[in-house]
KETORBA-236412 format. One line per 3 residues: number of its first residue (from 0); for each residue x, y, z of N, C-alpha, C, O. Coordinates in steps of 0.05 Angstrom, whole numbers. Each point is the difference from the previous one (the first is absolute). Layout:
residues N
NUM> X:Y:Z:X:Y:Z:X:Y:Z:X:Y:Z ~ ...
***
This chain:
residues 218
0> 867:467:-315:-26:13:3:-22:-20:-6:-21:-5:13 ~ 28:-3:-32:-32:-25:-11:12:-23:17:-7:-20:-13 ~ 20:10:33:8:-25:18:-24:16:19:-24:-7:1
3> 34:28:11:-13:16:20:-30:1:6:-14:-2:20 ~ 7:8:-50:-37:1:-9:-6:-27:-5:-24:-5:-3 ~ 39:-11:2:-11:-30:2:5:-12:28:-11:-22:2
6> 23:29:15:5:-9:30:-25:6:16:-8:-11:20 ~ -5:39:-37:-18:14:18:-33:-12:-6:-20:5:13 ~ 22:-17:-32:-31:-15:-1:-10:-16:18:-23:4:7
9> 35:-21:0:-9:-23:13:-11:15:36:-20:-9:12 ~ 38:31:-2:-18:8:29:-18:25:-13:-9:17:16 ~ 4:-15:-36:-18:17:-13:-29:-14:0:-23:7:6
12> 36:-30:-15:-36:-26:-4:-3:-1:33:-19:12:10 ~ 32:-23:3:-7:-4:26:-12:30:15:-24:0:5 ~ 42:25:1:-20:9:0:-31:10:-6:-13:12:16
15> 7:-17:-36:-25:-8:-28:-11:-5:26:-8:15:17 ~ 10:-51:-20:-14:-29:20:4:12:27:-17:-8:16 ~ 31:22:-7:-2:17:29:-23:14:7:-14:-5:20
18> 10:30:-41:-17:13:2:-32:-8:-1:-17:14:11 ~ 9:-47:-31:-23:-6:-10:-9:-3:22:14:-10:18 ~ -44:21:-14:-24:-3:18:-4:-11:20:-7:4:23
21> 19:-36:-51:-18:-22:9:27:-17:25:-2:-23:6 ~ 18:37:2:21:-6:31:-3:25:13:19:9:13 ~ -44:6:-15:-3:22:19:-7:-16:38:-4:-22:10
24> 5:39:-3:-4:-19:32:-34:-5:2:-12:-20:4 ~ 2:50:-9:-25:2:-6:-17:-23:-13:-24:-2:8 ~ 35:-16:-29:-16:-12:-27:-19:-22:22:-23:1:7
27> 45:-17:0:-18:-28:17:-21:14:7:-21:-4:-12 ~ 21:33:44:-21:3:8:-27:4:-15:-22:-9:5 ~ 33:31:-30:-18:4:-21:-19:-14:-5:-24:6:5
30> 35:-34:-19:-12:-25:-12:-19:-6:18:-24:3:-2 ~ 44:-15:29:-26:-6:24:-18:14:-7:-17:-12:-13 ~ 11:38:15:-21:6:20:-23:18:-30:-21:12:2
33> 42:-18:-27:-26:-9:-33:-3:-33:0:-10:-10:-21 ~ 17:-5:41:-19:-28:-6:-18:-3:16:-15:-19:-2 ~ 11:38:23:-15:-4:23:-24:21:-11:-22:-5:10
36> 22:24:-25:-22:23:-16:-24:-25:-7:-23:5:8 ~ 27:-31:-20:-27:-6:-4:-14:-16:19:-20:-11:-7 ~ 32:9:40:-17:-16:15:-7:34:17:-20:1:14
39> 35:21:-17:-14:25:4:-23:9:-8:-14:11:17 ~ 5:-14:-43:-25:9:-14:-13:-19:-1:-23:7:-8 ~ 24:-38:12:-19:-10:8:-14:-2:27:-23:-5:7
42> 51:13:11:-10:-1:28:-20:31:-2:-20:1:14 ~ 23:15:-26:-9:32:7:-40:-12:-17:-23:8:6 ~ 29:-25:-24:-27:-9:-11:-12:-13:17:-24:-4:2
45> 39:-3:8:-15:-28:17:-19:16:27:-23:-7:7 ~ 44:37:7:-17:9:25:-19:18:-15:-22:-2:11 ~ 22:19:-31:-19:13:-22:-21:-7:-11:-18:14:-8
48> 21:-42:9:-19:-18:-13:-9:11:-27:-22:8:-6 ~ 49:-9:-12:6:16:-28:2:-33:-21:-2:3:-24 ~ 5:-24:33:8:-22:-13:-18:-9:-22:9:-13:-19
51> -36:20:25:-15:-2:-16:-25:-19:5:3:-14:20 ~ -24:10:-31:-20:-28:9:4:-15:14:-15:-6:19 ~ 48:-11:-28:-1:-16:23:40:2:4:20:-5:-14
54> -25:13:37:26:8:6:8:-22:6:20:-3:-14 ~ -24:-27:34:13:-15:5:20:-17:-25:23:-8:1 ~ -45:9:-25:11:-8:-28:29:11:-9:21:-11:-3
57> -31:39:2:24:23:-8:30:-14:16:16:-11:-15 ~ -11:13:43:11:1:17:18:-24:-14:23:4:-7 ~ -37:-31:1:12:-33:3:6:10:-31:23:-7:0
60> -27:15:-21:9:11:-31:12:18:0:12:3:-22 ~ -6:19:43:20:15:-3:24:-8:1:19:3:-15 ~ -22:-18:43:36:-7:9:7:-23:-12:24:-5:2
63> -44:-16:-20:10:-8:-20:12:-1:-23:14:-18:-10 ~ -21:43:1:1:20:-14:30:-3:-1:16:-12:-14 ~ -12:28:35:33:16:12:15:-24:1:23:6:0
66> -28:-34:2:19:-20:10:9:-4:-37:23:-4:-7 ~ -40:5:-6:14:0:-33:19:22:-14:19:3:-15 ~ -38:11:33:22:28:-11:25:0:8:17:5:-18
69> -6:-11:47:21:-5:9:1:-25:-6:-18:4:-16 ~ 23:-29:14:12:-23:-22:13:6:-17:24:-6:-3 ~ -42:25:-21:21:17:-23:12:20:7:2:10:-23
72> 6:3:35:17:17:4:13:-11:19:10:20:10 ~ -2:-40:6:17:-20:8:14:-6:-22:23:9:-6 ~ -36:-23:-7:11:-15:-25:12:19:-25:14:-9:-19
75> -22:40:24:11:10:-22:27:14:4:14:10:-17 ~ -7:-13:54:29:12:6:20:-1:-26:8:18:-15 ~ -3:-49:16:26:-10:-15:4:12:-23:21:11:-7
78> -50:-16:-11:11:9:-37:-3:27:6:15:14:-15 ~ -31:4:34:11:25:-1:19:14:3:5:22:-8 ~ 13:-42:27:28:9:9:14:-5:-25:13:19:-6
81> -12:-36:-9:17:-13:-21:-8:28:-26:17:7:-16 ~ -44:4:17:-1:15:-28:3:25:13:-4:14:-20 ~ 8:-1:33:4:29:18:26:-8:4:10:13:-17
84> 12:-28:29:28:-7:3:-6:17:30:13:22:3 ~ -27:-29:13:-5:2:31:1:-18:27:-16:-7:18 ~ 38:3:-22:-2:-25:23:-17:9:14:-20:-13:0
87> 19:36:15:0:8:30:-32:-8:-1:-9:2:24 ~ -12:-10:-40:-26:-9:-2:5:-17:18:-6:8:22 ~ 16:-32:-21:-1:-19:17:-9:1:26:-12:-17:13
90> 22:41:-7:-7:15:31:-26:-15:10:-5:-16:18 ~ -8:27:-36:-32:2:2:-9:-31:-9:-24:0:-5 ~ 33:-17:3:-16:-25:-8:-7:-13:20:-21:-11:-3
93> 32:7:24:-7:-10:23:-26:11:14:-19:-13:8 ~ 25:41:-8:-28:13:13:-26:-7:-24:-24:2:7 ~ 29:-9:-27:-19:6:-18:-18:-25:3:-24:-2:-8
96> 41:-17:20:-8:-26:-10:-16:-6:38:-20:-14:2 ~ 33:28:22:-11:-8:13:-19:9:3:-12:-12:18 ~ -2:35:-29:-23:21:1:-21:-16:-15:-24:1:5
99> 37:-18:-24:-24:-19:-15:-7:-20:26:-24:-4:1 ~ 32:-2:9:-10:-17:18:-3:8:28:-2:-18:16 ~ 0:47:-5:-7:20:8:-30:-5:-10:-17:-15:11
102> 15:27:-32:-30:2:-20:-21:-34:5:-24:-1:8 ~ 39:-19:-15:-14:-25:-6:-5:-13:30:-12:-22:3 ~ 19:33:15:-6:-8:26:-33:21:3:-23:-7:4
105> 36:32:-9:-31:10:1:-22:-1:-11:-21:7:9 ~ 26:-20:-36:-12:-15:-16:-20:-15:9:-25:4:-2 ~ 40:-26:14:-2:-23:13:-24:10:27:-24:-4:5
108> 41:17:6:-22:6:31:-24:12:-11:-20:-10:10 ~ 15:31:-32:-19:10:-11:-15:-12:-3:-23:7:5 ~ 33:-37:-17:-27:-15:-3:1:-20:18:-25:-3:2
111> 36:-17:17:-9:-1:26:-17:18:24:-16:-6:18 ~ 23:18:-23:-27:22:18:-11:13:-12:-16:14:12 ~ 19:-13:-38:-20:18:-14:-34:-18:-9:-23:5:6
114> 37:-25:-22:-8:-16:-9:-14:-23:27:-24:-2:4 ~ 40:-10:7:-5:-28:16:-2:5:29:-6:-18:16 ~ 11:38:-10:1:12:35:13:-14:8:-10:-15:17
117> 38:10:-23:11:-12:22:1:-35:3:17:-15:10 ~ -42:11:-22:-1:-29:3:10:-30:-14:-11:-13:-17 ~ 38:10:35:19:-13:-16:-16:-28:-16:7:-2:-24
120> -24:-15:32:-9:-27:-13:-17:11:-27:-3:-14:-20 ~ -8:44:24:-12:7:-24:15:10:-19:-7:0:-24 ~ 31:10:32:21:15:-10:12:-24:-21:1:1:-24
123> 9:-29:45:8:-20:-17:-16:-20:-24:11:-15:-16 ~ -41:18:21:-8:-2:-9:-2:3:-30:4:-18:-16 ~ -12:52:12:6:16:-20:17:-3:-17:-2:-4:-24
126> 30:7:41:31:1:-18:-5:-29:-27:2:-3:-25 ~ -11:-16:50:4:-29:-21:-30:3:-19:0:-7:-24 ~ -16:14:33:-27:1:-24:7:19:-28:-12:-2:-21
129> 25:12:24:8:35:-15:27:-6:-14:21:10:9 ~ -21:-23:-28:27:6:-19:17:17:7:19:-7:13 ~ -23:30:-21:9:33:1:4:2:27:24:7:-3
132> -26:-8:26:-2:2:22:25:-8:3:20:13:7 ~ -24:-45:-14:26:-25:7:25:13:-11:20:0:14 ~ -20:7:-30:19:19:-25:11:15:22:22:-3:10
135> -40:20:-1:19:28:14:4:-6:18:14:15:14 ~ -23:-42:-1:12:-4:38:24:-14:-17:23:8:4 ~ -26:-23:-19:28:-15:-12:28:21:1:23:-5:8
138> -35:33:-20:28:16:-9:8:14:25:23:6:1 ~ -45:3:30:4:2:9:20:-18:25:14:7:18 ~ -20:-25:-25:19:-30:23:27:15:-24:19:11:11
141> -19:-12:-34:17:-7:-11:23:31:-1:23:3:-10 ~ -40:13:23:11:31:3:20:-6:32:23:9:2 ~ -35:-23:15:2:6:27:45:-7:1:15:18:5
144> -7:-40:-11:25:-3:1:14:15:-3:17:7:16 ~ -23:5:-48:11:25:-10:7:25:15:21:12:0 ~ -44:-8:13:-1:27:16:18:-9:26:17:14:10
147> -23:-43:-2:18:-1:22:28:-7:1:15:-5:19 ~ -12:6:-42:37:-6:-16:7:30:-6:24:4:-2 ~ -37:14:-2:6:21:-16:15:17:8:1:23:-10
150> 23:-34:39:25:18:14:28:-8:-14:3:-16:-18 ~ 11:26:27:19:-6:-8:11:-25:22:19:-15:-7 ~ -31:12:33:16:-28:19:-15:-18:-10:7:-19:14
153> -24:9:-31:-16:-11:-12:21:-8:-23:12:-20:7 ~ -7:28:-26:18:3:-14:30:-18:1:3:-19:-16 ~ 23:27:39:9:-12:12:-4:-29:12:12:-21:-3
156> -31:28:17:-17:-26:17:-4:-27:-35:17:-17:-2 ~ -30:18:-11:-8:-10:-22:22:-9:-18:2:-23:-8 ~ 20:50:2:11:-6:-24:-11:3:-18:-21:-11:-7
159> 41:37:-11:-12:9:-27:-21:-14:-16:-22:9:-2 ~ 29:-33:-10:1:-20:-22:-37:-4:19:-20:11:-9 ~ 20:-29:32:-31:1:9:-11:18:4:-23:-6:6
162> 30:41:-6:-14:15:13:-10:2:-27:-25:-2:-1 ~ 40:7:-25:-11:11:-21:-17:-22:-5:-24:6:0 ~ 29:-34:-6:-26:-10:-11:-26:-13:19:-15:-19:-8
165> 11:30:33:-25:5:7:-13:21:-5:-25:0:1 ~ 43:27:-9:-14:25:-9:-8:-4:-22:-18:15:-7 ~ 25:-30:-8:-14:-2:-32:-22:-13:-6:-10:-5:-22
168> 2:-3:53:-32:0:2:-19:23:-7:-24:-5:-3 ~ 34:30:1:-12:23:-10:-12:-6:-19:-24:6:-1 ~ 34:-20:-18:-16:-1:-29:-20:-23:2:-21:2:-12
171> 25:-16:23:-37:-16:3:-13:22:18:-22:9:-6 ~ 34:1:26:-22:13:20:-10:24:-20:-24:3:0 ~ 40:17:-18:-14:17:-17:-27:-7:-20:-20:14:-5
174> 31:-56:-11:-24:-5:-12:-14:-10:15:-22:-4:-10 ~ 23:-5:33:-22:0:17:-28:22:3:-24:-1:-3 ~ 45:24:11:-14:20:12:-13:19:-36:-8:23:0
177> 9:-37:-22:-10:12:-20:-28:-20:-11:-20:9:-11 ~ 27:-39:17:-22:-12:1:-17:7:19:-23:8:-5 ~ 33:-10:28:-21:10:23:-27:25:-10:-24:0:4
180> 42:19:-17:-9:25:-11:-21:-10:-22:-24:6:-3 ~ 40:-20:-11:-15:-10:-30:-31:-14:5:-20:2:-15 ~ 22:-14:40:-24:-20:15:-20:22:-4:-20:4:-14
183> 39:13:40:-33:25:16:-2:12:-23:-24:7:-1 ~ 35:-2:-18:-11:27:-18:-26:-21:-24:-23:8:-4 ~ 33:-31:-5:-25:-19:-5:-23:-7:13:-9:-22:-9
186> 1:28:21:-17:5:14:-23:25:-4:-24:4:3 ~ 44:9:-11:-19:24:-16:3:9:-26:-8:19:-13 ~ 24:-43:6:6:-1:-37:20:40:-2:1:19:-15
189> 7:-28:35:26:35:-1:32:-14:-7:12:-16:14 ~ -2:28:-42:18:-15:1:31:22:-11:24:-6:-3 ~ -39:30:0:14:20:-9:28:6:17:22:2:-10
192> -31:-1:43:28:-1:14:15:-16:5:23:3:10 ~ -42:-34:-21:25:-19:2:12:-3:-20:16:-19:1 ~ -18:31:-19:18:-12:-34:19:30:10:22:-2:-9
195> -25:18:19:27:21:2:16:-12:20:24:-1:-4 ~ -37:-9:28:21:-18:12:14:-20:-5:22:-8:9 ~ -41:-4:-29:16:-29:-20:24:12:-15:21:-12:-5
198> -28:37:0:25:2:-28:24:16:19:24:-4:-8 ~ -30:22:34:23:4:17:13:-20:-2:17:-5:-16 ~ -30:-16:43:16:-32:0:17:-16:-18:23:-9:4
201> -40:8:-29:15:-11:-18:27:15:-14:17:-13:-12 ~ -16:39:16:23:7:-9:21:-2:21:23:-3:-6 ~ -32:5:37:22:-2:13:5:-22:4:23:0:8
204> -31:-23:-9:3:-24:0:23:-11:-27:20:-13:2 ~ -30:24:-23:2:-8:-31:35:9:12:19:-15:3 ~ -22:47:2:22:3:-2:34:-11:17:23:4:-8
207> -32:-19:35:11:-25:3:1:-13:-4:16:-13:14 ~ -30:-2:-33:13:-25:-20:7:7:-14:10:-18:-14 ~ -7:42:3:14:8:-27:24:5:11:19:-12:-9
210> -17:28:27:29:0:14:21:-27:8:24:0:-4 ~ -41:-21:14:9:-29:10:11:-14:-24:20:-14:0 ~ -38:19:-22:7:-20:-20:24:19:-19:9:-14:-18
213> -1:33:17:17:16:-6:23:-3:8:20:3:-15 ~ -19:-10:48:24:-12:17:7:-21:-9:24:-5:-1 ~ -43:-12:-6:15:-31:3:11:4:-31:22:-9:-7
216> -42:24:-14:16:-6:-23:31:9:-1:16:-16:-11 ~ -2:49:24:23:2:-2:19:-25:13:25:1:-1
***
C-alpha cells in the first residue's frame, strides 16, 4: 500500500505542471496582445490629442519608457523561474525581449520624426552632439542582432556556446538603456524613477553574479 502511494506522486506533480496556466495555449496570445496595450493608449492619445502640452515629447518618453520596462522583465524571467520552481516562464522570454525592441525602434522613429523630420544629416548630427542620444542609438545597434538571432535556426546556425554569449549583450544594452534614462531625467534634475530603476537592475544583475560566482565556487 505505502509502495503504491509512493508510485503515485510523481504523475500527480506532473499533472500539477499540466494543469499550470502558464502552458495554457491561450498564455503566448495573452501576453502578445498585454505588450501591445501600451502602444494602444498611446496611439488612442495620440488621435485624442489626450497626451498632453506637448504630445510629440510624451510619445519619444513613453516608448522609452516601455523599452526599460521590458529589459527588466526580460531580465527577470530566469530568477523568477528559479524562486516560483516554473520553468514554463521561459515561454515568454523571447517575446518579452523582442517587444523591448519592438518598443526602442519606436522610440527611435518617435524621435526621428518627431523630433528631426526625417532628416538624416541632422539626425546624425544630434546623435554625436548628445551624449544620451549616443547612449540609446548605442543600445539600440546593440539590440538589433539580438532580435535578429532570437529564433531558434539562429541558434543552430550559431551554436549554443556563440548564440549565448552574444545574448549577454543584454546587460550592457540594459545599462545602457538606464544611463540613457539617467541623462534625460538630469536634465530636469528628476531622479526619483531612475533610482527605482537602478535598484530593479541592480538586483537582477547582482543576482547573476551571485549566482556565477556560487557556480564556480562548488
Amino acid at each position: 500500500m505505502e509502495s503504491a502511494v509512493l508510485h503515485s506522486k510523481p504523475p500527480l506533480r506532473a499533472a500539477v505542471k499540466r494543469k499550470s496556466p502558464l502552458l495554457h495555449v491561450a498564455a503566448k496570445p495573452a501576453l502578445f496582445v498585454l505588450c501591445l496595450l501600451p502602444l494602444a493608449w498611446l496611439t488612442f492619445g495620440a488621435v485624442n490629442n489626450s497626451l498632453g502640452a506637448n504630445p510629440a515629447e510624451a510619445l519619444i518618453r513613453a516608448t522609452g519608457d516601455w523599452v526599460l520596462r521590458f529589459l527588466c522583465l526580460t531580465l527577470t524571467i530566469t530568477p523568477l523561474r528559479q524562486w516560483t520552481a516554473q520553468p514554463a516562464l521561459l515561454r515568454f522570454r523571447r517575446m518579452l525581449g523582442l517587444f523591448a525592441y519592438f518598443y526602442v525602434c519606436l522610440h527611435f522613429l518617435s524621435y526621428a520624426w518627431l523630433d528631426m523630420s526625417f532628416v538624416l544629416n541632422d539626425i546624425v548630427k544630434d546623435i554625436i552632439k548628445r551624449p544620451f542620444i549616443l547612449v540609446g542609438t548605442t543600445a539600440l545597434l546593440l539590440m538589433t542582432p539580438l532580435a535578429a538571432t532570437s529564433f531558434n535556426a539562429a541558434i543552430k546556425w550559431m551554436g549554443a556556446k556563440r548564440w549565448q554569449l552574444l545574448h549577454k549583450a543584454v546587460y550592457a544594452i540594459v545599462l545602457l538603456g538606464l544611463l540613457h534614462f539617467f541623462w534625460m531625467r538630469a536634465a530636469k534634475n528628476n531622479f526619483a524613477e531612475v533610482a527605482v530603476y537602478a535598484v530593479v537592475i541592480a538586483v537582477l544583475l547582482g543576482w547573476r553574479l551571485k549566482q556565477r560566482f556560487w557556480k564556480s565556487a562548488v
